[in-house]
Structure formats: C-alpha cells, structure tokens
DOGUDO-436671 format. One record per residue: x, y, z of N, C-alpha, C in turn; chain; residue number from 0. Coordinates in steps of 0.02 Angstrom, whole numbers, plus 32768, in hexadecimal, padded with zeros to 4 digits. Atoms other than C-alpha are relative to their C-alpha. Layout:
// DOGUDO-436671
+------+------+------+-------+-------+-------+------+------+------+-----+-----+
: n_c1 : n_c2 : n_c3 : ca_c1 : ca_c2 : ca_c3 : c_c1 : c_c2 : c_c3 : mol : seq :
+------+------+------+-------+-------+-------+------+------+------+-----+-----+
:    X :    Y :    Z :     X :     Y :     Z :    X :    Y :    Z :   A : NUM :
...
+------+------+------+-------+-------+-------+------+------+------+-----+-----+
// end
This chain:
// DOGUDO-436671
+------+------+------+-------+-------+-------+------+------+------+-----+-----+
: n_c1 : n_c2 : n_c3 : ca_c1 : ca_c2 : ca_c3 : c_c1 : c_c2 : c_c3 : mol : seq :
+------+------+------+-------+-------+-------+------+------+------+-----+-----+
: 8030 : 7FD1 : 7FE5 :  8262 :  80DB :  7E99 : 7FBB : 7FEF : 7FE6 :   A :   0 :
: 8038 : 8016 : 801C :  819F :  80C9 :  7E8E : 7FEE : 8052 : 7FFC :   A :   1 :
: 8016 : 7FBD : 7FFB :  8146 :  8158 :  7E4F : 7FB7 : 7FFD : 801A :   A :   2 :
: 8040 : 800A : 8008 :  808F :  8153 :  7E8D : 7FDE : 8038 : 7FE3 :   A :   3 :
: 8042 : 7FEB : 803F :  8012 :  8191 :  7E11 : 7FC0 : 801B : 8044 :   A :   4 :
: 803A : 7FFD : 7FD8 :  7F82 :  81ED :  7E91 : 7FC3 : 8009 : 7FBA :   A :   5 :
: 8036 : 7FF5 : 801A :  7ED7 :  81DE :  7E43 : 7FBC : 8003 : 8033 :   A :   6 :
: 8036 : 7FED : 7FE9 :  7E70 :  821B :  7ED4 : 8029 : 802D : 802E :   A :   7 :
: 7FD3 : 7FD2 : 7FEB :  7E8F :  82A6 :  7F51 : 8016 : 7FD2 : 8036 :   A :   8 :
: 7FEC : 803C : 7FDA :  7EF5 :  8258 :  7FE2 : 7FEC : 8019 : 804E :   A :   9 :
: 8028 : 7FFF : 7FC4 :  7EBD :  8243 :  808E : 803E : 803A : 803A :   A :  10 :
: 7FD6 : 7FBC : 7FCC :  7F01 :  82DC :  811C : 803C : 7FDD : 8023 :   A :  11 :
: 7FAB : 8020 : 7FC0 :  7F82 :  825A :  8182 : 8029 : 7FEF : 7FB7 :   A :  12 :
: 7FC0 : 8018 : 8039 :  7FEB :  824A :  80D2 : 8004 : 804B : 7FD5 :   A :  13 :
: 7FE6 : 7FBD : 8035 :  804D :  82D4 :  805D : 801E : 7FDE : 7FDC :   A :  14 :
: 7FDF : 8018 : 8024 :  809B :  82BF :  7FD0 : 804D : 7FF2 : 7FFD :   A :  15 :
: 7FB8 : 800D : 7FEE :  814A :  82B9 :  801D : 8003 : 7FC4 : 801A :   A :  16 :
: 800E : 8041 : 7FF1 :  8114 :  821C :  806D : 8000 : 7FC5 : 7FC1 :   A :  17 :
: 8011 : 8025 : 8046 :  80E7 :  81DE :  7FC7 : 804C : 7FFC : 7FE4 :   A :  18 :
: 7FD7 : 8005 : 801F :  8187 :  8204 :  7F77 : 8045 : 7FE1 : 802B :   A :  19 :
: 7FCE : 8038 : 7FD3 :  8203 :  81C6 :  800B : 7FE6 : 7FC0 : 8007 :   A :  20 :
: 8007 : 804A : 7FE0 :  81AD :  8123 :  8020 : 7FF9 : 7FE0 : 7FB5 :   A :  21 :
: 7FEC : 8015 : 8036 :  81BC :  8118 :  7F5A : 804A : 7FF5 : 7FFD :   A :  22 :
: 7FAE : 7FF8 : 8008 :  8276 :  8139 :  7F68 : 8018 : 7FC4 : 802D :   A :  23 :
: 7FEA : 8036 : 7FE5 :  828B :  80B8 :  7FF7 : 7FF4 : 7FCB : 7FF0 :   A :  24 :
: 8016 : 8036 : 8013 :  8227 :  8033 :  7FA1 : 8027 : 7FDE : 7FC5 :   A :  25 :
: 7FD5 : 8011 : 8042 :  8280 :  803F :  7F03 : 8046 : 7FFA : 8019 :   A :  26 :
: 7FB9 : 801C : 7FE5 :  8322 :  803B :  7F58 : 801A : 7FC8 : 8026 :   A :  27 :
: 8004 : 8054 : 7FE0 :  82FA :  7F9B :  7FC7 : 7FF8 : 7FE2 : 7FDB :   A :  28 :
: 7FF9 : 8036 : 804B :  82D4 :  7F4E :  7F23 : 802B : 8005 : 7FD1 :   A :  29 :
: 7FC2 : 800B : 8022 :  8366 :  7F85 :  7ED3 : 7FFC : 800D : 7FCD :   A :  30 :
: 8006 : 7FDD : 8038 :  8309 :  7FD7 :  7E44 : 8012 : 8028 : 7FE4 :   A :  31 :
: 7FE7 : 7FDD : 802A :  8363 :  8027 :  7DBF : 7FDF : 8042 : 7FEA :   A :  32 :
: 8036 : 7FC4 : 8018 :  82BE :  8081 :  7D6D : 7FD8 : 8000 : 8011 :   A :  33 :
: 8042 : 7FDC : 7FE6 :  823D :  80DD :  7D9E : 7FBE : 7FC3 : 7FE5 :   A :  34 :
: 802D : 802C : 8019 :  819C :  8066 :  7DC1 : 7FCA : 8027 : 801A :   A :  35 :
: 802D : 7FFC : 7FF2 :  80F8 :  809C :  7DCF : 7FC5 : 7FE7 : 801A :   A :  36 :
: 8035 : 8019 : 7FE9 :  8066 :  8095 :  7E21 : 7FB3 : 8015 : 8003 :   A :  37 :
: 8055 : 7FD2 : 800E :  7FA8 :  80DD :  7E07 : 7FF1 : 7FE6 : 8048 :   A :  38 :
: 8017 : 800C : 7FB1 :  7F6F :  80ED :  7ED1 : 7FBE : 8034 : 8008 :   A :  39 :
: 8040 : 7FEA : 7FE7 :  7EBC :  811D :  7EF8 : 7FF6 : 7FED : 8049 :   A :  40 :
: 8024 : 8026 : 7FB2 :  7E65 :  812D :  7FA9 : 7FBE : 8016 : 7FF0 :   A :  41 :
: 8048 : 8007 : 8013 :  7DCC :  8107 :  7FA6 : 7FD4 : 7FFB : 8042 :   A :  42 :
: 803A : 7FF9 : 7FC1 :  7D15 :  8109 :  801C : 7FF6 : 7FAE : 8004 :   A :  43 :
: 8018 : 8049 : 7FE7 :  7CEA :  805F :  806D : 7FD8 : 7FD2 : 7FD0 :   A :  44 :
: 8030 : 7FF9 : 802D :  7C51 :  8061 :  7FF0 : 803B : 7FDB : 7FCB :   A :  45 :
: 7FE7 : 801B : 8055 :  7CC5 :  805C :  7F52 : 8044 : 7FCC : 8015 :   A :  46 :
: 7FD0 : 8032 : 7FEE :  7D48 :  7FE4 :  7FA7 : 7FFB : 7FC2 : 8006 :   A :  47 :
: 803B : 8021 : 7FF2 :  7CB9 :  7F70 :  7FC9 : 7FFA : 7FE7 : 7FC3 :   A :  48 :
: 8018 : 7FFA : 804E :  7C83 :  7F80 :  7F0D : 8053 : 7FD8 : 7FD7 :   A :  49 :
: 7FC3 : 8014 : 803F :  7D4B :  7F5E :  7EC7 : 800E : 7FBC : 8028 :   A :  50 :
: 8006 : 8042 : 7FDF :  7D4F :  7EC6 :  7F4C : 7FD0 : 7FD2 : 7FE1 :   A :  51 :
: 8026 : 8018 : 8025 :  7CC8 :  7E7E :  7F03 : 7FFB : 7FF1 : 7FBB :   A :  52 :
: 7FFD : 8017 : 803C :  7CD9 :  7E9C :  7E54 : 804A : 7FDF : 7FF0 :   A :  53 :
: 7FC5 : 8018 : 8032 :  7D93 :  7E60 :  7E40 : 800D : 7FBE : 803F :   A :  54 :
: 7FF5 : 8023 : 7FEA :  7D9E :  7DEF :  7EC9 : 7FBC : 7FCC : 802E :   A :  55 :
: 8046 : 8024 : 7FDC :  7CE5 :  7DB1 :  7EFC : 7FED : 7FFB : 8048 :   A :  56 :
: 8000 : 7FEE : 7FAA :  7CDA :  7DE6 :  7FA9 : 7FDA : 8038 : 7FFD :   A :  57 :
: 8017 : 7FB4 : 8000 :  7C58 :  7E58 :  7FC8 : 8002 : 8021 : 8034 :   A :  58 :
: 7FF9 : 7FCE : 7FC9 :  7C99 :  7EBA :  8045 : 804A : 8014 : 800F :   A :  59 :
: 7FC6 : 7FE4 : 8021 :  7D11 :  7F49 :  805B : 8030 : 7FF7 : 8023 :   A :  60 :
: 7FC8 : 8011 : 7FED :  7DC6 :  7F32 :  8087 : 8027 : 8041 : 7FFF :   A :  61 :
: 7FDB : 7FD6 : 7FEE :  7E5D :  7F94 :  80C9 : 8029 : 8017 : 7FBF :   A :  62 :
: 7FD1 : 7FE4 : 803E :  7ECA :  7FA2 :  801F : 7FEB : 7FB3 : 7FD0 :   A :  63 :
: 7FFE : 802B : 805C :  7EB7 :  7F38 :  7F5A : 8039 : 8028 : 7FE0 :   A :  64 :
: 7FCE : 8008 : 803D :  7F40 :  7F1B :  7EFA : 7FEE : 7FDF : 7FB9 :   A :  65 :
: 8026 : 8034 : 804E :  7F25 :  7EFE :  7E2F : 8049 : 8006 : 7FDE :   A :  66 :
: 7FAC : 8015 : 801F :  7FD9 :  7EC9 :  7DDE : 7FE9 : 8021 : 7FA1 :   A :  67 :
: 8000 : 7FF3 : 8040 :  7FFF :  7F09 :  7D33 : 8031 : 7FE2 : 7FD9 :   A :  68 :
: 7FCF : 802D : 802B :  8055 :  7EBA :  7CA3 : 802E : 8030 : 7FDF :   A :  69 :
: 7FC5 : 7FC8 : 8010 :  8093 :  7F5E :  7C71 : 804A : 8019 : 8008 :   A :  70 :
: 7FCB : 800B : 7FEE :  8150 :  7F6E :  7C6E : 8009 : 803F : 8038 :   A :  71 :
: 7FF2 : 7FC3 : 7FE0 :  8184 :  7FEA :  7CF5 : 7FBF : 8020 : 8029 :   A :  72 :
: 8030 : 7FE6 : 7FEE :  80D3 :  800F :  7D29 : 7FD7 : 7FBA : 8039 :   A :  73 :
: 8024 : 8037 : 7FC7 :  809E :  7F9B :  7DCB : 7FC1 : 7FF3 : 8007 :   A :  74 :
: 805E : 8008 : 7FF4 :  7FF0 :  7FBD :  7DD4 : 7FEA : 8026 : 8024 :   A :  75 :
: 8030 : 7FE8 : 7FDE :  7F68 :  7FF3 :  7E46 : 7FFF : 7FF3 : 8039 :   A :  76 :
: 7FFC : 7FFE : 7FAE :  7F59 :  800A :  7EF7 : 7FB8 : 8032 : 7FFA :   A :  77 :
: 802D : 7FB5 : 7FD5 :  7EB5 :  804A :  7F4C : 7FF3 : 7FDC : 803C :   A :  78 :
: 800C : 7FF7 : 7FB6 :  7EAA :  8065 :  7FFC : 7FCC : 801F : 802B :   A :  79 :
: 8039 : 7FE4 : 7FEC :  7E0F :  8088 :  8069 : 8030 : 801A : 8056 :   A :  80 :
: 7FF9 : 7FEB : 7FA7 :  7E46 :  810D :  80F5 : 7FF1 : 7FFC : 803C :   A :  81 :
: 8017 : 7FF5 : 7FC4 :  7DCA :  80FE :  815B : 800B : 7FB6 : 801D :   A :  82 :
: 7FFE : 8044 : 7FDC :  7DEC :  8034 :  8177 : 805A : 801B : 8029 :   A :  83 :
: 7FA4 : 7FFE : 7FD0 :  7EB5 :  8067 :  81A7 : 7FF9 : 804B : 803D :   A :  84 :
: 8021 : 7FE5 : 7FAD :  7E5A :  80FE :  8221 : 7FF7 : 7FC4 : 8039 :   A :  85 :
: 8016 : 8037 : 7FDE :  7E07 :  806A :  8271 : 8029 : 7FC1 : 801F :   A :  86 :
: 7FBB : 8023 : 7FFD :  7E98 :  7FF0 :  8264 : 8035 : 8043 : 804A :   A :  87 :
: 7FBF : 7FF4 : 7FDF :  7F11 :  8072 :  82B0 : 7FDB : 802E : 8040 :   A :  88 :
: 803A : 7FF1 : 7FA5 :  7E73 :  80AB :  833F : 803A : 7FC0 : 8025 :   A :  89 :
: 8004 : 8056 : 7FF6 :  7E96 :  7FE6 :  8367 : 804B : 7FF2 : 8011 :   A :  90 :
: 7FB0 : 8009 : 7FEE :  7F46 :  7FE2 :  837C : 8015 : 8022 : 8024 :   A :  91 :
: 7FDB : 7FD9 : 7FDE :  7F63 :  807C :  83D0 : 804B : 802C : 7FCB :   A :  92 :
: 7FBF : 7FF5 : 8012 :  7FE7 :  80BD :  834B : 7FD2 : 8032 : 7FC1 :   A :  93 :
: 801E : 7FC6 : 8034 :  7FC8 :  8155 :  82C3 : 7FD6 : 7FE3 : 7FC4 :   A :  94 :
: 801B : 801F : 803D :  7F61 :  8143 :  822F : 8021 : 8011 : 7FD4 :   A :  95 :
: 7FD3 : 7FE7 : 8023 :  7FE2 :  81A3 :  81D1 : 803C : 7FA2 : 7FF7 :   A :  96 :
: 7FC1 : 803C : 8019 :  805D :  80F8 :  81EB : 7FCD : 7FBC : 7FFD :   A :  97 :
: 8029 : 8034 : 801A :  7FC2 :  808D :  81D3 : 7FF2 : 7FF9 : 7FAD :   A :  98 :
: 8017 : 7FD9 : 8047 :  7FA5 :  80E1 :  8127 : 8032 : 7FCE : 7FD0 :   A :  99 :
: 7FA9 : 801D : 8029 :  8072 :  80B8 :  8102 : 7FFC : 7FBF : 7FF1 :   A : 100 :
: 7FF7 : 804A : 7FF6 :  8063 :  8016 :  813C : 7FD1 : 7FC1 : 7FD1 :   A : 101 :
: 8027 : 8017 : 8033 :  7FC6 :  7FEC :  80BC : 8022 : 8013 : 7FC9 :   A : 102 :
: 7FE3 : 7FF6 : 8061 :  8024 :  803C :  8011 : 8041 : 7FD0 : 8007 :   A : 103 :
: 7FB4 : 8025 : 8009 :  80CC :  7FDF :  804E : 7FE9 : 7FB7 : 7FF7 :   A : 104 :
: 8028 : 8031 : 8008 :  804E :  7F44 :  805F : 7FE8 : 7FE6 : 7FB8 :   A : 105 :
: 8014 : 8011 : 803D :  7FFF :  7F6B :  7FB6 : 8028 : 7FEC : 7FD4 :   A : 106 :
: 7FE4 : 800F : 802C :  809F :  7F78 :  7F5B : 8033 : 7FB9 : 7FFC :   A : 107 :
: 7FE8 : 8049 : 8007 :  80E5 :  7ECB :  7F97 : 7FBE : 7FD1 : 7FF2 :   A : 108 :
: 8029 : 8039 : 8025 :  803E :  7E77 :  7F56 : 800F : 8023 : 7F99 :   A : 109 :
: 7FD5 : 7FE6 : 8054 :  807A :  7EEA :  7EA0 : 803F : 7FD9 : 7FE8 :   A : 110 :
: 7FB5 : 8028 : 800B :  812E :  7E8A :  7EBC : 7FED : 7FB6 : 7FED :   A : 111 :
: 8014 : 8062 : 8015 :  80D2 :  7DDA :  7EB2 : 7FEA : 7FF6 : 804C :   A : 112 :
: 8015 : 8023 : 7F9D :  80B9 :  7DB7 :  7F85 : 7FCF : 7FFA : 8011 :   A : 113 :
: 8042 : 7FFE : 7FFA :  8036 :  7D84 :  7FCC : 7FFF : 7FD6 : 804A :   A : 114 :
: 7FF9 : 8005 : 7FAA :  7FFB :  7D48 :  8077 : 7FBB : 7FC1 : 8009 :   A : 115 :
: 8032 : 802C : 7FE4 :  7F91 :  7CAE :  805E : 8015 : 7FBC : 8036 :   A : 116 :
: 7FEC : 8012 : 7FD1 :  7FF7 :  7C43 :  80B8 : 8029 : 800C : 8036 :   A : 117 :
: 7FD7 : 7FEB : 7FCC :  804C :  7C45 :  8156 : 8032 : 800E : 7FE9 :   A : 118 :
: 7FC1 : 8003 : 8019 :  80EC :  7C36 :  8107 : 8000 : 804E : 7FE0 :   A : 119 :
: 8000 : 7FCD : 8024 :  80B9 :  7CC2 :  808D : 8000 : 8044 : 802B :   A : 120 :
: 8003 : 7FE3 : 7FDE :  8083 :  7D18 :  8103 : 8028 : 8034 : 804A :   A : 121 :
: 7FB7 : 7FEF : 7FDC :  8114 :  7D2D :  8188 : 8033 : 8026 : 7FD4 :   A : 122 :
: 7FD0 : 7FF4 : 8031 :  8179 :  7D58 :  80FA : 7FEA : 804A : 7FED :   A : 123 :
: 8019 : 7FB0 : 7FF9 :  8108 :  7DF8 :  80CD : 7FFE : 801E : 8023 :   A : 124 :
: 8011 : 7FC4 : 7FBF :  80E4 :  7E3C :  8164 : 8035 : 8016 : 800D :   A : 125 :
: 7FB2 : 7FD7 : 7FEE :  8197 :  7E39 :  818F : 8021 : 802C : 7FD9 :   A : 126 :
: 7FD8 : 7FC9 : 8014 :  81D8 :  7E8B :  8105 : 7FD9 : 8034 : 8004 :   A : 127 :
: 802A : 7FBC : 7FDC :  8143 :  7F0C :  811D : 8016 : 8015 : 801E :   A : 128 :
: 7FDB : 7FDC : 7FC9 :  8180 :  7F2B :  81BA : 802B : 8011 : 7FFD :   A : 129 :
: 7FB6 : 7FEA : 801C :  8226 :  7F30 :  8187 : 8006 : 8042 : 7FF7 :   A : 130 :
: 7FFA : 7FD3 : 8022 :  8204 :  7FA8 :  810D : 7FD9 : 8040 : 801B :   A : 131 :
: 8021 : 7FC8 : 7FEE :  818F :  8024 :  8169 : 802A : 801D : 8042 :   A : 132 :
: 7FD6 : 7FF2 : 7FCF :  81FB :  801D :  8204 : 8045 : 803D : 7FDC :   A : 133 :
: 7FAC : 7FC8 : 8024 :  829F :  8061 :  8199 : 7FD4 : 8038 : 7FEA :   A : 134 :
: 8025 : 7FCE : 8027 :  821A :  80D9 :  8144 : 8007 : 8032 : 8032 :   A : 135 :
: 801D : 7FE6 : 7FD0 :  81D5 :  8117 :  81EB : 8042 : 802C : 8034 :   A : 136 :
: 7FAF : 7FFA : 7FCE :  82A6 :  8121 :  8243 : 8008 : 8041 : 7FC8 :   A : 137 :
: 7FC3 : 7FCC : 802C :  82E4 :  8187 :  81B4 : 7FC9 : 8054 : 7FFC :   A : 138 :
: 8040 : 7FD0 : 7FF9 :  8225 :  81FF :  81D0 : 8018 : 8021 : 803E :   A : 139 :
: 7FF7 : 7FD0 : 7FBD :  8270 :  8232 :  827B : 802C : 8037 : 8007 :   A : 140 :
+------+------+------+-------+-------+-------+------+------+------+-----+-----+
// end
C-alpha cells in the first residue's frame, strides 16, 4: 500500500478516497508488504516552473516532478500542477479527474526507478500506466 502524505490542499476533481484506493492498488501491483510513502503536493504553474528549474534545469513548468528518496519505506515526492492535467485532459477529451490519476500513477513509477527517456523505456511506462489506471478506473465503476 502507498500512503500519500498531502502537503497542500488538493485540487476539486480528487478526494481522499481516490488517494487511498489508488494507494491500495499500487501497493498491491507491486506486491508490497509495507506501507510506502509518499509526500504529494499540487502546485501553481508558477511554482512548478520554479521546482523544474531548480532540480532539473528547465525553466519551465511541467505536468508532474518526481524526487526519489533514499529513505527506507518512504518513496519521495510527487508534485503535480492541476491546471497543466485541466489542459491535458481539455485536449483529449477525457476527465481531469482521470488525468489527475493518471499523473500520481505516472509520478510513482518514476519513485519505483522508471523512466521514459527512451523509446524502449518509454513503451514500458506508459503501458504499465495504463495498465494501472485502467484497473484503477474498472474497479471506480
């Protein structure tokens, strides 16, 4: 199970039951024994902009940052800018509520180690993303 840690208030298309079933499914697709954590902020474009820049040299703001921790049991950091997965899920045609999902289930496979710089890598994340938001989203109906 993941527990996420909120350290800001959270945006109107998410509750905290969301939070805690898509902890329970994550940790159970990984097969985790104990409780892992996670510290998850959403953040304004502005300060997304600002943590893009300072930890990864890009000055400009992005849809979700992941920061890995060495801490046993404790994954790390996730922050997510709402208003880019509004925009994102304008653009698709599909809720911002399963755009939201689809960025923390994103964040916490760059927490697992994954990453999406190559193609290869890349196919490999998205799918289990999908994977994993799809079963999320089936068992939500």
């Amino acid at each position: 199970m993941i527990r996420f840690d909120l350290a800001s208030a959270m945006p109107k298309n998410l509750n905290a039951s969301d939070l805690r079933r898509l902890g329970a499914l994550l940790g159970k697709s990984f097969r985790w024994r104990e409780t892992r954590e996670v510290g998850l902020r959403f953040v304004s474009p502005k300060e997304m902009q600002r943590l893009n820049r300072d930890y990864h040299g890009c000055d400009r703001p992005t849809d979700v940052l992941s920061f890995e921790s060495a801490i046993k049991n404790y994954l790390g950091d996730i922050a997510i800018c709402p208003d880019f997965a509004v925009k994102e899920a304008k653009r698709r045609s599909i809720a911002a509520h399963e755009e939201l999902l689809r960025l923390l289930v994103h964040g916490v496979l760059h927490l697992k180690g994954m990453d999406h710089r190559t193609a290869s890598e890349e196919q490999k994340m998205f799918s289990l993303q999908e994977r994993l938001l799809s079963h999320f989203l089936v068992q939500s109906l």
